[in-house]
C-alpha positions, 0 to 999 in steps of 0.5 A: 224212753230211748228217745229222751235218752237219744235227746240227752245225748245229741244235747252233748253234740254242743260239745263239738262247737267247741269246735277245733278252729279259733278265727284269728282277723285282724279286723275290729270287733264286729257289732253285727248281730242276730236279728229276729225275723218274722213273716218271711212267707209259708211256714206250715210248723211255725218254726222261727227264723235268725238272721245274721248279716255281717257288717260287711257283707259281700257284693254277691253274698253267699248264703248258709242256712244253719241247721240245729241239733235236737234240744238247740235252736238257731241262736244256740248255734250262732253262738256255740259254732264258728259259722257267724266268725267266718261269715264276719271275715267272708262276708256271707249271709246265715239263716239261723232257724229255730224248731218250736215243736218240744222235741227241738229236732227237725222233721225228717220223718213224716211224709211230708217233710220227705216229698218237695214242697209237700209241707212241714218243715222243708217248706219253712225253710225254702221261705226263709231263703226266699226271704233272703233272697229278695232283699239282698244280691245273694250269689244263687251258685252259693246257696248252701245248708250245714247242719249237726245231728239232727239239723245233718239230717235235715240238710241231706233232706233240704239238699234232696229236695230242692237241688235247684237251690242248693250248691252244696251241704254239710252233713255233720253226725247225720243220716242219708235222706229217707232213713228216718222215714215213719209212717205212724206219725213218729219223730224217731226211727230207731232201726235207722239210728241203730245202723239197721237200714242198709240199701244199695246205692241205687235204692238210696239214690231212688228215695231222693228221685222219687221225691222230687219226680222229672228232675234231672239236673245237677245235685248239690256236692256234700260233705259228710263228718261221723265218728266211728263209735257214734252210738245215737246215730250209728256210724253205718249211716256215714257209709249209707250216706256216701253210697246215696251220693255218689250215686245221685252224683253218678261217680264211683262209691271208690274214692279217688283220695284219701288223705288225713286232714287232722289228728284221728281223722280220714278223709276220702273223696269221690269223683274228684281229688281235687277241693270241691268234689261231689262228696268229701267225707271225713271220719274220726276214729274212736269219736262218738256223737260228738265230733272236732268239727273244723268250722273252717274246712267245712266252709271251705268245701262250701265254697265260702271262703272267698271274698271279693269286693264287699259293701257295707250291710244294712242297718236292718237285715229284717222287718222292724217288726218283733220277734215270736214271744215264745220261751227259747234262747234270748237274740245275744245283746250288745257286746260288754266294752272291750276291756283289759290291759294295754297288750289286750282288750276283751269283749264279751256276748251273751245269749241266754235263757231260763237257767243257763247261757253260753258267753263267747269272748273275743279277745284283741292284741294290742300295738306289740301282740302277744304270745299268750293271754288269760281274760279273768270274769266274775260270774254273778252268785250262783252261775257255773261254767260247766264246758269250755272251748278254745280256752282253758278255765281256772274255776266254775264260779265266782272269779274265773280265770281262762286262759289260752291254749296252745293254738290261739295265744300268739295274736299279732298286733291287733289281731283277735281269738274268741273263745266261749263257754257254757254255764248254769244260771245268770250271766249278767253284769260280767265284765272280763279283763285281759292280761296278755304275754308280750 
């Protein structure tokens, strides 16, 4: 059916994580990790909740809410995007939330989910940053949400609904609010997804009023990322989503700038040149689904890029208590000790599931730096790697050898890169060393 298909493919959205920014810090390895929370307040479709505090959070942190693609969860984006790295070097807090319905895809379609507070999944979500918001100084003028395939959808959704709330959003190989509405109980609009809503601007910009009826503050500011040969959601609806916006924002569909921010990609801004306008977007020409998401740009735009003075974060980000038995993708366990040569040391984490996992590899220069590095693992019998990022890979199975590409090799004394990869099977016991180029 054309959904399973749709499903298969925003699968390899995965790919994207794979994402063109590596974080070079020269801070220590961070033991923070992602904690599982439970009772955070109304939660009409039982979704579940992550939450990753950095070990040094800000004094007014601010607060993303990371929103998965169909067939991901929370923990998988944690560990496949960059988003929990950055929040390590500016001290920002992230909600990762999980959907628990068999699709893994958010609800953007049902009339509920399109009507503020009016249910499903848009509610659990609010809870989640109540929750948040109550237990640490979190800055209110940075409240924001990103979100891939799916979850860029439900971002445009939460950013219409509550406007009062958030700052700003990222909308990465989305649609606009509304799109995807349904009324016969479906999660899947396929005039939408095909390219086959078009609405003038006004009309757009109405969808999102009459869902939250007498509000006429400020909207949130939106940064909008699709490819051009996208063919899950068709590219048409990066051009829809800019019509929604720059009318909810009251500027000029005709960008003021246009430049190219990085190769195959143009990027235009409406209302203002400068680097936080009401709506940036950026398109890759000759991209599908899968696009070289810049994790780093996008935090920017968001307003996360900034430190300030920061404090310790607690020991505990959550209640003590368990975490949803349901079947999913495990919390990542500690990292495995930092291993390797005198000129590097590497330490890997894992998150895992029935059948397959994701590692992430941190690897640290030592005293003189290195202008080049390979980290060599041993998959248990019976793993394979089967996509990389940030590195490359000599072998699937067995003795497995990465090594660094062009832009994350040279690391200055005690500085670190990460990379990661996926793979089939256990990921048990691997322990990685580090050889570096001095």
């Amino acid at each position: 059916m054309r959904i399973r298909i749709t499903l298969l493919l925003a699968t390899l959205a995965t790919a994207v994580a794979m994402v063109a920014t590596t974080i070079v810090s020269p801070a220590p390895a961070s033991a923070a990790a992602l904690v599982p929370v439970t009772n955070f307040g109304a939660n009409p479709t039982n979704l579940q909740m992550h939450l990753y505090v950095p070990d040094r959070v800000a004094a007014r942190p601010a607060l993303l809410l990371a929103l998965h693609y169909c067939t991901g969860s929370g923990p998988a984006l944690h560990t496949g995007y960059p988003l929990s790295s950055l929040a390590d070097r500016y001290g920002y807090i992230v909600i990762y939330p999980s959907v628990t319905r068999s699709s893994k895809c958010w609800d953007v379609s049902s009339p509920q989910a399109l009507r503020r507070d009016g249910g499903s999944d848009p509610v659990g979500l609010k809870s989640m940053i109540d929750y948040v918001r109550q237990r640490y100084p979190v800055d209110q003028g940075r409240i924001t949400a990103a979100g891939f395939s799916s979850g860029a959808m439900m971002t445009n959704v939460m950013l219409g609904l509550y406007p009062d709330v958030f700052a700003a959003g990222v909308s990465s190989s989305g649609v606009p609010f509304g799109c995807f509405a349904t009324t016969n109980g479906s999660e899947w609009n396929s005039e939408c997804s095909g390219g086959r809503i078009n609405r003038t601007p006004q009309q757009w910009g109405d969808l999102v009023r009459n869902a939250y009826p007498g509000y006429s503050g400020r909207r949130p500011r939106i940064q909008i990322w699709h490819g051009t040969t996208d063919t899950t959601l068709s590219y048409v609806n990066f051009g829809e989503q800019i019509k929604q916006w720059t009318n909810l924002h009251g500027v000029s569909s005709t960008p003021v700038l246009t430049d190219s921010p990085q190769a195959s990609a143009t990027r235009t801004r409406y209302g203002s040149s400068g680097g936080t306008p009401p709506v940036e977007a950026i398109s890759f020409q000759g991209y599908g689904h899968s696009i070289p998401f810049d994790g780093a740009q996008a935090v920017r735009f968001l307003g996360l890029d900034t430190t300030g003075p920061t404090s310790p974060g607690p020991s505990s980000p959550g209640p003590s208590s368990p975490g949803p038995s349901s079947p999913g993708p495990s919390s990542p366990g500690p990292s495995s000790s930092p291993s390797g040569s005198a000129g590097c040391a590497a330490s890997v984490t894992v998150n895992s599931w029935t059948g397959g996992f994701v590692a992430t590899v941190r690897v640290t220069a030592g005293p003189v730096g290195t202008t080049g590095w390979s980290v060599a693992l041993t998959l248990p019998s019976g793993a394979r790697v089967t996509s990389t990022w940030n590195a490359t890979a000599g072998g699937a199975s067995g003795a497995v050898r990465f090594t660094n590409v062009a832009h994350n090799g040279r690391l200055g004394a005690g500085q670190a890169a990460e990379f990661g990869f996926q793979g089939e099977g256990s990921a048990s016991g691997m322990t990685p060393a580090c050889t570096s180029v001095t």
